[in-house]
C-alpha positions as CSV (number, residue, x, y, z in Angstrom):
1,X,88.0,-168.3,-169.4
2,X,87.7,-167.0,-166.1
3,X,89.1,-170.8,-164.8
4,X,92.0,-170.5,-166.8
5,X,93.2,-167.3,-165.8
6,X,92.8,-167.7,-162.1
7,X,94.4,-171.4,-162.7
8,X,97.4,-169.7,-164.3
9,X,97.2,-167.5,-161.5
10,X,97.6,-170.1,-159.0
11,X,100.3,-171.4,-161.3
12,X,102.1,-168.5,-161.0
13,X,101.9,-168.2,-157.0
14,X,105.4,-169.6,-156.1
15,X,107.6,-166.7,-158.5
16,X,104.9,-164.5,-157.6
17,X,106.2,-163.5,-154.0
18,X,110.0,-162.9,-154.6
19,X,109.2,-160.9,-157.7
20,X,107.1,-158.9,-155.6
21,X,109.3,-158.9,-152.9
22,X,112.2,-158.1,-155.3
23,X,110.5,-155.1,-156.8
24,X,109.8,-153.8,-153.4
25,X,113.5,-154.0,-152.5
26,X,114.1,-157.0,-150.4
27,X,117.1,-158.6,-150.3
28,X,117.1,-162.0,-152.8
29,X,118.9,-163.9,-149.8
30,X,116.0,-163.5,-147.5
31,X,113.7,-165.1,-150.6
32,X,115.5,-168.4,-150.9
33,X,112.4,-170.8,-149.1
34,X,109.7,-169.1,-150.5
35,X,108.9,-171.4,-153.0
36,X,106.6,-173.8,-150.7
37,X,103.6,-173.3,-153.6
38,X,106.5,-174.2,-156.3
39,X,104.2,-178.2,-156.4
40,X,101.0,-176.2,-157.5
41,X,102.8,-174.9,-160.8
42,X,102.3,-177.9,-162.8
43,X,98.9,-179.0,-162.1
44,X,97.5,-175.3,-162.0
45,X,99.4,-174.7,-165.0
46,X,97.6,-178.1,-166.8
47,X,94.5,-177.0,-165.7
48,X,94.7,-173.4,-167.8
49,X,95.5,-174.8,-170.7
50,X,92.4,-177.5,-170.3
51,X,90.4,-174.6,-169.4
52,X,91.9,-172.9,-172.7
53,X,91.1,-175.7,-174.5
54,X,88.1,-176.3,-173.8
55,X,87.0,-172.3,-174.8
56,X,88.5,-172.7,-178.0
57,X,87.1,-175.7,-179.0
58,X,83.5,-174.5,-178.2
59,X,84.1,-171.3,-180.0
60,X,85.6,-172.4,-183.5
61,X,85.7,-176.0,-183.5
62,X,82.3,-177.3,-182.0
63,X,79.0,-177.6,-184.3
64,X,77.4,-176.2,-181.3
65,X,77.1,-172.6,-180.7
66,X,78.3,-171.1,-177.2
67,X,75.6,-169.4,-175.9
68,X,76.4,-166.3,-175.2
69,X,74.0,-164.6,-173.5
70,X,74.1,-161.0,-173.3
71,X,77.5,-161.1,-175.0
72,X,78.1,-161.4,-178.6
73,X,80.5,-164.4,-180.1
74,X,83.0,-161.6,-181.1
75,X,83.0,-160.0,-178.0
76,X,83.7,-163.4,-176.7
77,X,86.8,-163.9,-179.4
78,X,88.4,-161.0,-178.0
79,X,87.7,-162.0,-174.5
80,X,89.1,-165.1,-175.3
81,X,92.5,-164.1,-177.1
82,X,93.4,-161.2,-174.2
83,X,92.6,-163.8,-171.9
84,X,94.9,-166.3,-173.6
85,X,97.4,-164.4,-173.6
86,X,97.6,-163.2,-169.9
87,X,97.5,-167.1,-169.5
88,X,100.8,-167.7,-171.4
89,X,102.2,-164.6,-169.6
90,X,101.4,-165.9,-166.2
91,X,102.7,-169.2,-167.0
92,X,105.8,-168.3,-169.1
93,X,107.0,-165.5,-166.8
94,X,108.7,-168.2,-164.1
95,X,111.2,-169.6,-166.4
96,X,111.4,-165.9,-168.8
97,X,112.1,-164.0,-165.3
98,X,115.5,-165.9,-164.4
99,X,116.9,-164.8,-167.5
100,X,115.7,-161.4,-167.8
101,X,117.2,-161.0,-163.9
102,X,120.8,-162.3,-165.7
């Protein structure tokens, strides 16, 4: 889980600094070649949802169980789901943000 997120992070590294810049104040005419890590979005972004996959086929598909450790399989659901969904927010939020910004 922890792959996924930080691959959706990575996906999410080329909107990431105008937004940041834009919420700081900076003019949108100084952000137009910022988008040098725009290549990464789509492998990064494939590589998340593998990750995101793979979790959820080990924890409600596979005759296998996930061991767990010291944490329990439902604590590990709900990881799962609020770490799911952070994924599809990181990788949704460069095509949702144009819009919004409209």
């Amino acid at each position: 889980m922890g792959a996924a997120f930080l691959s959706a992070l990575a996906a999410g590294l080329c909107c990431a600094a105008p937004l940041v810049y834009l919420l700081f104040g900076v003019s949108a005419a100084a952000l137009s070649g910022l988008n040098g890590l725009a290549w990464l979005q789509l492998p990064m972004g494939l590589i998340a949802l593998t990750c995101l996959g793979v979790v959820f086929f080990r924890l409600y598909i596979s005759k296998r169980p996930l061991c767990a450790g010291r944490v329990s399989r439902p604590w590990l659901v709900i990881g799962f789901w609020l770490v799911a969904l952070w994924v599809l927010a990181l990788l949704s939020y460069p095509f949702i943000l144009p819009w919004l910004l409209e």
